[in-house]
C-alpha positions in Angstrom: 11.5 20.3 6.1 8.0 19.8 7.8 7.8 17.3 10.6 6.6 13.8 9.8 4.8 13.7 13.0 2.5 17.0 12.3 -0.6 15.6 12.4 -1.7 15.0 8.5 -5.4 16.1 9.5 -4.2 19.6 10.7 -1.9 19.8 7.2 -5.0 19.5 5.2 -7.0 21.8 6.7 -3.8 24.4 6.4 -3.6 23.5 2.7 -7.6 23.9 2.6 -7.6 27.3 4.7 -4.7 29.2 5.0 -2.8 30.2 2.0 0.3 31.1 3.1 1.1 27.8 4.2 1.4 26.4 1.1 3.8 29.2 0.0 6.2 28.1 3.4 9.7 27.4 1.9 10.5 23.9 3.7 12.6 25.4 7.2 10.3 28.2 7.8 7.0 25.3 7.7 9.1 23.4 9.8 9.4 26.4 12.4 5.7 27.4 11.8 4.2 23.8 12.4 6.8 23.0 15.4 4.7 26.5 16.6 1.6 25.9 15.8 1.8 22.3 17.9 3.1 24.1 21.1 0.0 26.7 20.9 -2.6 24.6 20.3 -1.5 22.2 23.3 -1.0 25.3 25.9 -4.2 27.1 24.9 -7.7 26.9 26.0 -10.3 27.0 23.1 -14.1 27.9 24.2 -17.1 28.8 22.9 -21.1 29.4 24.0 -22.5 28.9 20.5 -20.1 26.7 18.4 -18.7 23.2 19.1 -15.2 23.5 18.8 -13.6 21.2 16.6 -9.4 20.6 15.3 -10.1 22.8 12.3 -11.3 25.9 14.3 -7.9 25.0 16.7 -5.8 24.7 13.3 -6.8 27.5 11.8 -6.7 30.2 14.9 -3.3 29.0 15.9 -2.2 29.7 12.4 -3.1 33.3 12.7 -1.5 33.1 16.0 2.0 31.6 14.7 2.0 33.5 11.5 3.3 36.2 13.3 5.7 34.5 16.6 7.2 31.6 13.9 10.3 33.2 13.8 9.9 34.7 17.4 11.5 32.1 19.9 11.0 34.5 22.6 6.8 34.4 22.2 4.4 31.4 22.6 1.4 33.7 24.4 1.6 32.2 27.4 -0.2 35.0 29.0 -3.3 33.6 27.5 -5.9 32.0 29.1 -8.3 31.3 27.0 -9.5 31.6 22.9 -13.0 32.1 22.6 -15.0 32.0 19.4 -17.7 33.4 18.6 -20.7 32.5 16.0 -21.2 36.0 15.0 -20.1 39.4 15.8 -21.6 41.1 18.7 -21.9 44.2 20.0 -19.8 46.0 22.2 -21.2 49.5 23.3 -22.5 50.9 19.8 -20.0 49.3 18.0 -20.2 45.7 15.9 -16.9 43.6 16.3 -15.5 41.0 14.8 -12.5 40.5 17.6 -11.4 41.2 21.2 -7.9 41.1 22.9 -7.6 41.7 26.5 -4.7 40.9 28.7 -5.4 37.0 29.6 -8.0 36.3 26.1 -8.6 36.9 22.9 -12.3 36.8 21.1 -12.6 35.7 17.8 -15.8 35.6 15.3 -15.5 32.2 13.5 -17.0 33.1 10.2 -14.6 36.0 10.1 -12.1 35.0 10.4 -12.5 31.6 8.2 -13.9 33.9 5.5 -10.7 36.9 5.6 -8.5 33.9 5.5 -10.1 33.0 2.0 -10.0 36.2 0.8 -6.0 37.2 1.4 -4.8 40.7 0.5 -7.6 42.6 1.2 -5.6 44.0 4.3 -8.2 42.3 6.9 -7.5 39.3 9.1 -9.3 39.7 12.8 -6.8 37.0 13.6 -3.4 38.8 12.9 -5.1 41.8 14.3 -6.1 40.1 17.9 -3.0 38.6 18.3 -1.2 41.5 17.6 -3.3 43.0 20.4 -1.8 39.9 22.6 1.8 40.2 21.4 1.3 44.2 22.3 0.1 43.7 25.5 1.9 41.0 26.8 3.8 43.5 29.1 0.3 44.4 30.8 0.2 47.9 28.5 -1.7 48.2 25.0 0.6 50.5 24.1 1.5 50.0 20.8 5.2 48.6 21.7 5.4 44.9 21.6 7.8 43.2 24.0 10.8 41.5 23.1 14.3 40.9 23.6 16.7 43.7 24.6 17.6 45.4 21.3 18.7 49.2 21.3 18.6 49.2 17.5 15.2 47.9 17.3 13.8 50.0 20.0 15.5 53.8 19.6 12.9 54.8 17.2 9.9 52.3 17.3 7.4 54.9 19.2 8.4 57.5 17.2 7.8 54.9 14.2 4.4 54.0 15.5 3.7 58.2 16.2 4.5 59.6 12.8 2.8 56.5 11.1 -0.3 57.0 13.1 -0.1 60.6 12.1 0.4 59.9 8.5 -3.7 58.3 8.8 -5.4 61.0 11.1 -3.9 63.7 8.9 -4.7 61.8 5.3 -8.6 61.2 7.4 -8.7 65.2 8.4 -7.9 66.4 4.8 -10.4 63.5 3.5 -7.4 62.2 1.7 -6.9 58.2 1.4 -5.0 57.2 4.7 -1.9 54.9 3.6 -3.7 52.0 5.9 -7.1 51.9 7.1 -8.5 54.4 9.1 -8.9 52.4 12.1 -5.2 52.8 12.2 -5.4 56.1 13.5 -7.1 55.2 16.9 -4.3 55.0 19.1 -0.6 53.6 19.1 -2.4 50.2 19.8 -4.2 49.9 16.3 -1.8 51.1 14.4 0.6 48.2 15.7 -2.5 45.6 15.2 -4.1 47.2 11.5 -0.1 47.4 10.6 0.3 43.9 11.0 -2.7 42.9 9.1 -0.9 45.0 6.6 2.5 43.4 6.7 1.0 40.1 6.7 -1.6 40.6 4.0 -1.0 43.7 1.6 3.2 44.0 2.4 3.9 45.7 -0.7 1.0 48.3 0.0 2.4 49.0 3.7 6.1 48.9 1.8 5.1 51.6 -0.2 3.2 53.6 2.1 5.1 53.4 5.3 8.5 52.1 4.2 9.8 52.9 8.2 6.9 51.2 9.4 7.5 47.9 7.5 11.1 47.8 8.0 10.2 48.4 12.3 7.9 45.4 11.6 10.2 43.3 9.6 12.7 43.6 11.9 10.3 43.0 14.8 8.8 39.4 13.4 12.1 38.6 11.7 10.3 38.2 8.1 10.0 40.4 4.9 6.5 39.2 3.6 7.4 41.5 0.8 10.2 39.3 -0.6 8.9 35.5 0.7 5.1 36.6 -0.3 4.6 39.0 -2.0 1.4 40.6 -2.8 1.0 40.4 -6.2 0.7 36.7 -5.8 -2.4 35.2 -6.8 -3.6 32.0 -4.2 -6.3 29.8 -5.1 -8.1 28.8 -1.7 -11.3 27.0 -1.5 -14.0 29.1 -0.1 -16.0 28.6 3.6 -19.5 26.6 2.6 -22.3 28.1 4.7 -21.0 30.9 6.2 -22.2 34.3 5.3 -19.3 36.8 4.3 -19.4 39.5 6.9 -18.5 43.5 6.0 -15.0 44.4 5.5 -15.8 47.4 7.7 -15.4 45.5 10.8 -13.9 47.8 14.3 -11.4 45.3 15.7 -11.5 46.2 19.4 -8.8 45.2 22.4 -9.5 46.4 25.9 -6.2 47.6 27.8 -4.5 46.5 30.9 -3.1 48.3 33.4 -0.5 46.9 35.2 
């Protein structure tokens, strides 16, 4: 059952902001909050153009614990710091929405606050950044995201992440509808990240489409989203007041480590 000393502040602005909480059958919230306290006391929340206040904390750390609240062996302890941003920005000639590097991860505010109220759309810059952060937590955006020693888990994951990542530059090249979004077919890193949006956000889509690639990432976060919330499920979340809704057409970007 949830913890009677989570913070009742931080449950209302769950209830108010992220959907899936609500749908948290009573152990896993109890796993999820007992994460989500740990994270927000061992990270470092900045920004140059916002104030940051316990509902931007809440609300990032729940896109952080969504995926690691059945992972005992991840807290992201290689992070340094959360920024978050007012807006997106530019990076090279691209706009983003999100950035992941080895020791931080960027996040646009209104983004992310806005995806959140608009579930299975397949888009959540915070799933997607820490995806990045679970992926290279070994120092190597690689695609492959660390965990414990597991042969059965491991034997076919890059060839998983390969054939998947195929499946979208092929369906692109023959101006077919990829079975995830294009972005997907970057590199093994963004498949793993867009992936995850997927399982999180549109499970029975990624199901469907990739059935290897779901059961790789069910087995992985040790959930089946498809089964505990499925996407077909209509959620009723109060909408972000004054913040513009930004394009669903966002590049989420990570910068890789070496070493």
């Amino acid at each position: 059952m949830a913890s009677a000393s989570f913070p009742a502040e931080w449950r209302d602005i769950l209830l108010q902001r992220v959907p899936f909480y609500e749908q948290l059958q009573p152990d896993a919230r109890a796993r999820f909050e007992t994460k989500l306290v740990s994270f927000i006391a061992e990270q470092h929340f900045q920004s140059a153009s916002l104030e940051i206040t316990t509902e931007m904390k809440v609300v990032v750390a729940a896109a952080a614990c969504r995926l690691t609240m059945n992972l005992d062996w991840h807290s992201y302890r290689r992070l340094a710091t959360i920024s978050l941003r007012a807006e997106a920005w530019k990076k090279g000639d691209r706009l983003v929405a999100g950035l992941a590097d080895g020791i931080g991860v960027a996040l646009c505010w209104p983004e992310l606050l806005a995806e959140f109220a608009l579930p299975r759309r397949g888009h959540n810059v915070g799933y997607h950044e820490f995806a990045h952060a679970l992926d290279g937590a070994d120092g190597v955006f690689d695609g492959l995201a660390e965990g414990p020693p597991d042969a059965e888990l491991y034997a076919h994951w890059s060839s998983i992440v390969a054939q998947a990542r195929r499946r979208v530059v092929d369906a692109v090249a023959a101006r077919r509808a990829p079975p995830i979004r294009e972005y997907a077919g970057t590199n093994d890193s963004e498949l793993f990240a867009v992936a995850t949006e997927y399982f999180f956000e549109r499970s029975n889509t990624l199901q469907r489409q990739l059935p290897e690639l779901y059961d790789l990432l069910k087995k992985f976060y040790r959930q089946d989203p498809a089964v505990e919330t499925p996407s077909d499920v209509v959620i009723k979340i109060e909408r972000p007041t004054g913040l513009r809704r930004l394009a669903f057409d966002w590049d989420f970007d990570d910068e890789g480590v070496d070493g």
